[in-house]
N, C-alpha and C positions, 0 to 999 in steps of 0.2 A: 464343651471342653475345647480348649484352646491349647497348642502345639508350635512352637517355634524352632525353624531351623536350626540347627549349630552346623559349626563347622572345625574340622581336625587336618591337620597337616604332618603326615608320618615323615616326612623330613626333615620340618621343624623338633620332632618329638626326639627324632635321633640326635639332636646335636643337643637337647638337653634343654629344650625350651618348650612351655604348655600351653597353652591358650586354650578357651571354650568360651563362643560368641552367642548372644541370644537362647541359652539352654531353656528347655523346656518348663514349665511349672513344676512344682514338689511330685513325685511318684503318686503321693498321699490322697493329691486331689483328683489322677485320673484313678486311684483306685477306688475311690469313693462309689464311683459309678460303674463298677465292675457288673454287677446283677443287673444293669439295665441290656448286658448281651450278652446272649444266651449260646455264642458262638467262641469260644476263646480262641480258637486255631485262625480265626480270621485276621490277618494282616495290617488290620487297624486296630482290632481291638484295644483301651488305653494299657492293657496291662501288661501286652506284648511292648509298646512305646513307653510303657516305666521301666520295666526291666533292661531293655536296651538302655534309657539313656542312664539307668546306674550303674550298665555294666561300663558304658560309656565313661563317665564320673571315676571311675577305679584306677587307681595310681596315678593322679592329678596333685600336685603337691603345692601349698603357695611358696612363693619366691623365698621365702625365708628358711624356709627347710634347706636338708644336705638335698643335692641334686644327686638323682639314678645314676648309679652306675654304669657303665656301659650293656652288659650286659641287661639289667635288668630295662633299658631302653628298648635295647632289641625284642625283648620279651614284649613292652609295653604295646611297642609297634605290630608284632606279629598279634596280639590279643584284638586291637583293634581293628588290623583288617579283614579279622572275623568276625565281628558285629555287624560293621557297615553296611553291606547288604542288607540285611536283614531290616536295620534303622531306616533303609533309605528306601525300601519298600514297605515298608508301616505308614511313615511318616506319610510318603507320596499318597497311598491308598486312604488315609486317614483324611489327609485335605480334601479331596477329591468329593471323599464320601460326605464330612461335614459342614464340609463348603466355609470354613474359619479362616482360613487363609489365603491370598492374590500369590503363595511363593510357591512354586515347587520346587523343592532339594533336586540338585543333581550332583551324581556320585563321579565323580571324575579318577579313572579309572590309571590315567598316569601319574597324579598327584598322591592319588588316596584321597581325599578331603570331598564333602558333599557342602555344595553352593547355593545360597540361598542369595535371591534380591535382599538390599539392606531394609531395614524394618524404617519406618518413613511417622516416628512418632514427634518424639519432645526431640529427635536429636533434628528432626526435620526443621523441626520449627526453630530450632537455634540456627540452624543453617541458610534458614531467609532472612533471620535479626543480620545476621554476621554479612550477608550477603548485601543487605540494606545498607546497613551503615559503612561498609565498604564501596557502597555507590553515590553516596552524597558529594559533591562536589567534581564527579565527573561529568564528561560531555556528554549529550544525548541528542537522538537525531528524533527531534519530535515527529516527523514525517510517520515513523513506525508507530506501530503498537507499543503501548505502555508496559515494557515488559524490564525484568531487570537482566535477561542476559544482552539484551541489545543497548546496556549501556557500554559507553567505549572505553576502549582502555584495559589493562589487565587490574590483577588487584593492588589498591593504593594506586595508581594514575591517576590523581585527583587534578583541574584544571586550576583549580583556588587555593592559597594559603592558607593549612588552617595550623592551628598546633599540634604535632603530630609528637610532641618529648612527653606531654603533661596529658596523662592519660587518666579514665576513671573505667568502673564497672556499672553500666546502665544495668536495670533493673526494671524488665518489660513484661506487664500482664500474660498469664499464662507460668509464671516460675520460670522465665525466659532471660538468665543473665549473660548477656554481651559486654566479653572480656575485653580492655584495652581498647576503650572509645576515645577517642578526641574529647579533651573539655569541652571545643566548639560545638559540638553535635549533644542535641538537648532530645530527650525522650516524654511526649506526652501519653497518657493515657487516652483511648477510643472510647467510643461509643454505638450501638446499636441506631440503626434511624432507617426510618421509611420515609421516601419522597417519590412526591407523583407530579410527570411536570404538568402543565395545561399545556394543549394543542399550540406548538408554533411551526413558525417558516422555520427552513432551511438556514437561513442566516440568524435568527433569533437560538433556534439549535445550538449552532456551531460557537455563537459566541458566549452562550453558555459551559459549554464543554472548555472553550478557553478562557473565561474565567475561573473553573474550576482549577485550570493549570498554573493560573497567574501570566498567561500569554496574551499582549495587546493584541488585537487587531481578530478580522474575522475570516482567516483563511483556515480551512479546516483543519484540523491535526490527524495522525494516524490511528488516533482511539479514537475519533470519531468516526473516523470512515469504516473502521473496522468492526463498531457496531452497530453501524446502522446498513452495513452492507453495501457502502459505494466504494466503488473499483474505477469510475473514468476521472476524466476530468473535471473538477469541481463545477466551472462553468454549465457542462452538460447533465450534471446530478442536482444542479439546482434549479433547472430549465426543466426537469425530470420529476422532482416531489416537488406535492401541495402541501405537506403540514407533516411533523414530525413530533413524537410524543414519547414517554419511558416511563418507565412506574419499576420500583424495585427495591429494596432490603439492603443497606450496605452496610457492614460488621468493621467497621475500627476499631481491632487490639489497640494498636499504638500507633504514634506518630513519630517518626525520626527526621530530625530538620538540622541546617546548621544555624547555629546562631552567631557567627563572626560578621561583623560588620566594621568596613565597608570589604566588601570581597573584592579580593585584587590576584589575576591572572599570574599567575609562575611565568617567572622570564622566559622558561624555554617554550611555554605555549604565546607570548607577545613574540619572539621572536621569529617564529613559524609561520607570524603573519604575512603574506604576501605586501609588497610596496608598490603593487604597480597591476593593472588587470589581467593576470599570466591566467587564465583556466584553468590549464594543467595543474598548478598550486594551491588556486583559491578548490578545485575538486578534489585534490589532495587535504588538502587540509578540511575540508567539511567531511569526508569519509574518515577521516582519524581521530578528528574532535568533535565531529557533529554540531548542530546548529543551537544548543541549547546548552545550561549546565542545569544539573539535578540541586537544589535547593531542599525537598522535603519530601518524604513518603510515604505513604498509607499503609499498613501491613495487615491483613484481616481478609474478608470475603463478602462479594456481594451477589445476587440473585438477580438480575432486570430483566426487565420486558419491557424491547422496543420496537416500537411502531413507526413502519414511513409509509404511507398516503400518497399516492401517485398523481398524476396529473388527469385519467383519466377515471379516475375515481368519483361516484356519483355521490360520494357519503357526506355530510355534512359534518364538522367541527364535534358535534354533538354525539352523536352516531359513532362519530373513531373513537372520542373520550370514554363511553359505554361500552365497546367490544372491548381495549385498553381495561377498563376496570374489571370487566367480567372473568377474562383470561388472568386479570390478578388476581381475581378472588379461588380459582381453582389452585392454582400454580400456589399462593404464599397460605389459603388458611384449607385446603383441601374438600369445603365445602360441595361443590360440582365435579369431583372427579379431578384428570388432567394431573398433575407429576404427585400429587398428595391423597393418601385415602385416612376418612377422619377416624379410624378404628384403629390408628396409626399415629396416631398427631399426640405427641405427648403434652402432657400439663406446663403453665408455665413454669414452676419451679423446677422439670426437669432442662424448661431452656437456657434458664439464666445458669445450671449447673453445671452450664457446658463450657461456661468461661472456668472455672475452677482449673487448679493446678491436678486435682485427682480423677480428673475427666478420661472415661477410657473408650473414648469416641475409636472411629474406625480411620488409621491411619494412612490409606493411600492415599493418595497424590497422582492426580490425571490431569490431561490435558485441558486447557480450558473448554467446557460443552456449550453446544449452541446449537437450537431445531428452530426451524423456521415453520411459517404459515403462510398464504396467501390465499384472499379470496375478496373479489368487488376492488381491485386494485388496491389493497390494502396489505401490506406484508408486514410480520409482526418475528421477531428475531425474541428467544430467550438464550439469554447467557448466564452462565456461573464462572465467577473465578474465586481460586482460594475452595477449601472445605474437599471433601468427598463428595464427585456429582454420581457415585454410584446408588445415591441414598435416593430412594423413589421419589420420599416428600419435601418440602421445603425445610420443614422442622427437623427433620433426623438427616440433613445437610449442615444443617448451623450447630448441631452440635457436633462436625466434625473440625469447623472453621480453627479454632484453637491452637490443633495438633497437624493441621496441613495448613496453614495462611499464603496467604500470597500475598504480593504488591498490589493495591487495587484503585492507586492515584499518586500523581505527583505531580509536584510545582515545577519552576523552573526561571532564570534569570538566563534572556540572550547573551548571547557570547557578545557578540556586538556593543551591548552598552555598557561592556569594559574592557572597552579597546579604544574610551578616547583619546586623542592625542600622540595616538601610533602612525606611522608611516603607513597607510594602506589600507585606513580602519575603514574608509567608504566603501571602496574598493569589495570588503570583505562583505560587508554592510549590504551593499546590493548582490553580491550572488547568492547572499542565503534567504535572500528575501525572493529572489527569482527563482530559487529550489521551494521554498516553501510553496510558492504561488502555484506554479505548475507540475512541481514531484514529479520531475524526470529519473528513470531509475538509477541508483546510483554512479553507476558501473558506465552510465552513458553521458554523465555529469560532465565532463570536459569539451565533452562535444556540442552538447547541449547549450556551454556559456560561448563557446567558438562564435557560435552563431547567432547569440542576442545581441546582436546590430540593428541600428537603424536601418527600416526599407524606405524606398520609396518608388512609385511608377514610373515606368516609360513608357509613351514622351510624358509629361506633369502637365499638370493642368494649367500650369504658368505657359508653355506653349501652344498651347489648343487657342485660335481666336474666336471668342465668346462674343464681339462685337458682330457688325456688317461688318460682311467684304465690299471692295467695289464688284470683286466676279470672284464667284465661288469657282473652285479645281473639277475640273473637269475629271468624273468617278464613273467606271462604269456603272448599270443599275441591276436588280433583282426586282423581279416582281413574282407576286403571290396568285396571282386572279387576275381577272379579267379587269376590276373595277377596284382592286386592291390599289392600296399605296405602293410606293415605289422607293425602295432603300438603297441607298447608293451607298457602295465599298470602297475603303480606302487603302489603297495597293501600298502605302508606304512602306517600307523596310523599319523595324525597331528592331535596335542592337543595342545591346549593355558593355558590349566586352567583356573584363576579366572579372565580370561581376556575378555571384550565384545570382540565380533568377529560381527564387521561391515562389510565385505567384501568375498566371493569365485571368483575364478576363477578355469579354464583349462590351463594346462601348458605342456609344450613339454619341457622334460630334456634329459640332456644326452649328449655327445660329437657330438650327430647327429642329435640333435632334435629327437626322435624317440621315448621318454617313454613319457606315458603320466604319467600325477599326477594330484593331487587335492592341492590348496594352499588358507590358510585362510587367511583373513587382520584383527587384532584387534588392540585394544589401549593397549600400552603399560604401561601405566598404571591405576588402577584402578578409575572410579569419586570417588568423594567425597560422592554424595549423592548415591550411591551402595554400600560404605563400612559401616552402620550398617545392612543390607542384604546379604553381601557378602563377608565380609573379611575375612582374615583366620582364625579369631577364630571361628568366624559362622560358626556352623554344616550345612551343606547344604544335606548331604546324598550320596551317591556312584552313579555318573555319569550312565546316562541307553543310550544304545544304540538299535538305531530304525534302521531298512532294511526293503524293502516289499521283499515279496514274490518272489521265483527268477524265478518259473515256472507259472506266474499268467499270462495267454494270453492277458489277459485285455489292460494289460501296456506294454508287449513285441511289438519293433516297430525296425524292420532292419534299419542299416545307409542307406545304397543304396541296395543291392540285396539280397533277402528274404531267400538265401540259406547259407547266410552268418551272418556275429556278428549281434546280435539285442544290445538295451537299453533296461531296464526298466526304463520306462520315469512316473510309480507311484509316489507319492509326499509322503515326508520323514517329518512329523511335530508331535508335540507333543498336548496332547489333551488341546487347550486351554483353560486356566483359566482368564475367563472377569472380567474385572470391578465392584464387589461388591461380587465377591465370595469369599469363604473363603480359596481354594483351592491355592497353589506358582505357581508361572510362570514358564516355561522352555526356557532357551535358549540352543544356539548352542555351544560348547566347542572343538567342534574334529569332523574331517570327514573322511572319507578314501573311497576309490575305491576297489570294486570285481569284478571278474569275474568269473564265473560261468562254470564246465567244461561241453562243449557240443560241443566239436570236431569245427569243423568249424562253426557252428551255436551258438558260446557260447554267453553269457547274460552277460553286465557290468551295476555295480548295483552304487550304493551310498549309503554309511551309515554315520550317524547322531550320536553323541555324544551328549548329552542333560545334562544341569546339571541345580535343582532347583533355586531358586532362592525365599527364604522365604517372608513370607507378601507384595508380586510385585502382581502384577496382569496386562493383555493385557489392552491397552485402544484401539489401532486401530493396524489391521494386513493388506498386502497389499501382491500380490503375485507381482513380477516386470522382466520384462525383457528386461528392457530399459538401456542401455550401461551408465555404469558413464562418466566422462568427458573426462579423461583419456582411450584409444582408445585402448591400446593394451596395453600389458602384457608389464613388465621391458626390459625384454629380446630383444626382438625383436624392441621394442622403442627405444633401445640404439643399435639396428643394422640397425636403416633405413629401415627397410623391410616394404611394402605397399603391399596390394595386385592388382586384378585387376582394373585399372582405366576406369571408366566412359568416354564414348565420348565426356560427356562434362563436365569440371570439377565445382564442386560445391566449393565454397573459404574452405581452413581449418576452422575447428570451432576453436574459442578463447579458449585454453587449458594455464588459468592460474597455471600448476604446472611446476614451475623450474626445476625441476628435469626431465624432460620428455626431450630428446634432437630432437631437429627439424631437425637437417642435423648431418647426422654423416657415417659411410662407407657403401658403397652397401654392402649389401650379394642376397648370389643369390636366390629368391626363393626356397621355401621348399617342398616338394610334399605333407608332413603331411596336413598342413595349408586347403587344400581343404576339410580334413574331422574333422578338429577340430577347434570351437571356440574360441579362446584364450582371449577374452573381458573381461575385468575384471567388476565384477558385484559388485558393491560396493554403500552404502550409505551416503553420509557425510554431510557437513554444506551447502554445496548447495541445499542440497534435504531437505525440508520444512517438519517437522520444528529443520530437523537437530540434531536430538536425536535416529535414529535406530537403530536396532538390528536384527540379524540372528536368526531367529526362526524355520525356514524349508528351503529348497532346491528338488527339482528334477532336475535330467536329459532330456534333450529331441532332437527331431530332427530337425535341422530346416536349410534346404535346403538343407540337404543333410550333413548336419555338426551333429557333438556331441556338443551340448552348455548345459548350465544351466541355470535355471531359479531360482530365490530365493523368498525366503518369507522373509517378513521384518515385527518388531510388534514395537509398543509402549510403556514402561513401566508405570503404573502406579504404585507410590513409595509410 
């Protein structure tokens, strides 16, 4: 037996107005079932909940009738809030006991009226038609999940012209008519379909996922990431899986698309365009319009299962495709157990009956579900969206898809390629192309484009001399051993100025590889939003230089043999000024290398140039010692040199910098190399959220090498 909340409002009843929402079934048919309990006094029983809701029903009159008199209002009112209890303790105890219902009544004791959640059937399913097609031609910021409340804009903000005077009534499978559509916007009918992909790459993936979207190129989108489970940076999650695979059930009701052609931007969204590279406006306007417009939509529910394959993964191609079908065949036909039991799996004609307008499937509406597995490096994600995932099987899920649908795909045309011939269309062109690439969060968007500047090192490689000297400079030396090489240090000072310095490394100069130095990476030119902080007319103050201590035992640590060069491996930072003090920030401006004279046991230091930085303050500092992407220093990148190789080789990581050359002449091994790090330590638009800065550095040892470690901070401006 099934029971549906109502609801009464004795205030409303007093001014002579009735209403009754969701009333229960006929009296008729909970009496039917009177003898099957044998308890009438019990509080659920149906015939305690007929009587109520007829006493309920009593002096309800339709609109056309005389309206109560006053008094007999009062009457009406004072009748009713003597039932209510009684209704709203049946009703509760009834659900409870039958379990038919996700609502429990609640009797609201200031109002009079008892509350139910709204019933989530056929009015639901109008409410995603309406919802839909109130989202076609708006912005969308493909970065997110494919969902429609993250489309931008309120209702009607559409980015494109369409005809909004010449309206019709679309007529969408399921008895789903959506009143007052645009001529533009065309409604097809769906389809039911099973697809299973075969084992690919990460990039093969992804650019399937965007072709589903109708998006060039192969930077992931946010439905991708969000079902296959990647959270970093694209770079590092493809460096990360060996093969990716899906298998799964998608339910197309319908399809709502526009069909105006050629689409052309509303003046007031061309004129929003930025004319010139401002951040501030080009983040502004990607977080109000987002980087895409919505073109078409899928409305229905799908079931998948997907699989990502690790890099550490022993399984072959063969082996994933078989655990992938196995796990389908539990989950979609209930054969093995797993979300379906087949004593449960209804006939086909009850599934195609599920499309029917008289379908009385179960109408909640949850969150989108998803259980993961892993095991052998192999991690395997189910998801549902659209339908009822409280249904245990796969089958008696699909026939809920109908009467709860969701959005479960959509296309899209860039904003960009209709904005030729505007003032600032490049402009706009590249920063959403740099939001897509690296999905900086939104909120940090300005800061983020602040900062995509051209770098480059100090001193360049244009002054280093790669010929003969007549006489090499005179450096002091380190040695390792007794019979070890001998590396000579280059004391020079490197200063940037009023330049952020994003970047240190270790460097081998010299016709032989054999000096060391110190070399910084900054931007070559200043942001926008650090020049009223920092430009040259701002007084900043006379740069201070930091060193520890050169005989401080603490921090003294041999490269290899204790009777030879140590590091001070102390940390070099400036005393931080957080986030609501009144005190400037310090960053990095200039480094240089000492050494310290002590015969064979002498001490190589590192010093820090620091220059203020008025009304800034840290928001977040991080100490790092994780290699940027870029794997080795210019030098040696452009001479091929690797060092020892692995027995067993790991794939190269995907190093999107052009300039880095992949095959180019052997040289021969260096002997230095074994006691120096050459890594370049740097922070940029891949490291989240792609706004740092040099704030400190130490020396240290680590395996037997001289590396660096850096400190990186956040400004707050």
């Amino acid at each position: 037996m099934e029971t549906r909340g109502f609801e009464f409002d004795t205030h409303s009843m007093a001014a002579g107005h009735y209403s009754v929402h969701n009333l229960g079934r006929e009296s008729s048919r909970g009496s039917a079932r009177i003898e099957e309990h044998t308890n009438y006094e019990s509080p659920s029983h149906p015939a305690r909940i007929a009587r109520a809701t007829r006493a309920a029903r009593v002096g309800f009159r339709s609109p056309a009738k005389r309206p109560y008199t006053p008094a007999q209002q009062a009457r009406q009112a004072e009748s009713l809030k003597a039932i209510l209890p009684e209704l709203d303790t049946a009703l509760a105890v009834h659900n409870r006991s039958e379990r038919t219902s996700q609502r429990t009544p609640e009797f609201d004791r200031t109002r009079g009226a008892v509350h139910t959640k709204p019933s989530k059937g056929p009015q639901y399913a109008l409410k995603v038609a309406l919802d839909a097609a109130n989202a076609l031609g708006k912005g969308f910021d493909v970065t997110s999940d494919f969902r429609l409340a993250f489309a931008k804009g309120s209702s009607g903000s559409r980015l494109v012209e369409i005809d909004e005077e010449n309206t019709q009534d679309i007529y969408a499978p399921g008895n789903v008519v959506i009143p007052n559509v645009s001529i533009d916007i065309r409604c097809d009918k769906g389809e039911k379909t099973h697809y299973a992909s075969e084992v690919l790459t990460y990039a093969q993936m992804c650019g399937r996922f965007n072709q589903a979207a109708a998006i060039d190129g192969k930077m992931p989108l946010g439905l991708f990431n969000n079902m296959f489970s990647f959270h970093g940076p694209w770079q590092t999650d493809q460096n990360a899986t060996k093969a990716l695979a899906l298998d799964g059930w998608f339910v197309k009701l319908y399809n709502l698309q526009l069909t105006r052609t050629p689409l052309n931007l509303r003046d007031e969204i061309r004129k929003a365009i930025p004319a010139s590279w401002e951040p501030k406006a080009l983040a502004s306007f990607i977080e109000k319009y987002g980087t895409h417009i919505i073109t078409s939509l899928q409305v229905g529910g799908k079931d998948v299962i997907y699989v990502k394959q690790l890099q550490n993964s022993p399984c072959s191609n063969v082996e994933v495709l078989k655990r992938m079908e196995t796990m389908a065949e539990r989950r979609f036909t209930g054969q093995s157990g797993g979300y379906s039991t087949p004593r449960e799996r209804p006939g086909k004609d009850k599934i195609m009956d599920a499309f029917s307008p008289t379908s009385t499937a179960a109408r909640l509406k949850l969150p989108t579900s998803s259980t993961s597995y892993s095991k052998e490096g192999i991690e395997i994600y189910q998801w549902r969206r659209g339908g009822n995932d409280m249904m245990d099987s796969h089958h008696r899920w699909l026939a809920t898809v109908p009467e709860t649908p969701d959005v479960i795909a959509m296309t899209f045309v860039p904003i960009s390629s209709l904005i030729s011939g505007i003032p600032g269309n490049g402009y706009l062109s590249h920063a959403v192309n740099l939001y897509m690439r690296y999905k900086p969060p939104i909120e940090e968007l300005q800061n983020f484009l602040e900062f995509q500047l051209p770098t480059q090192w100090s001193p360049s490689l244009a002054e280093l001399a790669l010929g003969p000297r007549r006489k090499e400079p005179v450096c002091p030396v380190m040695q390792f051993s007794l019979m070890g090489p001998k590396l000579y240090v280059s004391t020079n000072q490197v200063l940037v100025g009023r330049r952020p310095v994003t970047g240190l490394r270790l460097y081998l100069e010299g016709v032989k590889c054999n000096r060391l130095a110190i070399h910084l990476q900054h931007l070559t030119t200043l942001p926008r939003i650090l020049q009223p902080h920092w430009d040259t007319h701002v007084s900043i103050g006379k740069p201070v230089w930091k060193a520890p201590e050169e005989h401080d035992a603490r921090w003294l640590e041999p490269v290899q043999w204790k009777g030879f060069s140590h590091l001070n491996t102390a940390a070099i930072e400036f005393n931080e000024t957080w986030f609501g003090e009144q005190n400037d920030a310090h960053i990095v401006t200039g480094a240089q290398l000492q050494l310290s004279d002590g015969g064979m046991k002498n001490v190589l230091c590192l010093k820090l140039q620091f220059s203020r930085v008025p009304k800034c303050s840290i928001r977040r500092s991080v100490w790092d010692n994780t290699p940027a992407i870029s794997q080795k220093s210019g030098l040696f990148s452009q001479l091929g040199f690797s060092g020892k190789q692995q027995q067993q080789k790991a794939p190269p990581p995907f190093n999107p910098n052009s300039a880095v050359c992949n095959k180019g002449p052997k040289a021969q091994p260096l002997k230095l190399l074994k006691f120096v790090d050459i890594t370049e330590m740097k922070k940029g638009p891949q490291d989240m959220p792609g706004h740092w800065l040099v704030t400190g550095a130490k020396l240290d040892v680590d395996g037997g090498k001289i590396s660096l470690r850096v400190k990186y901070s956040l400004l707050h401006y």
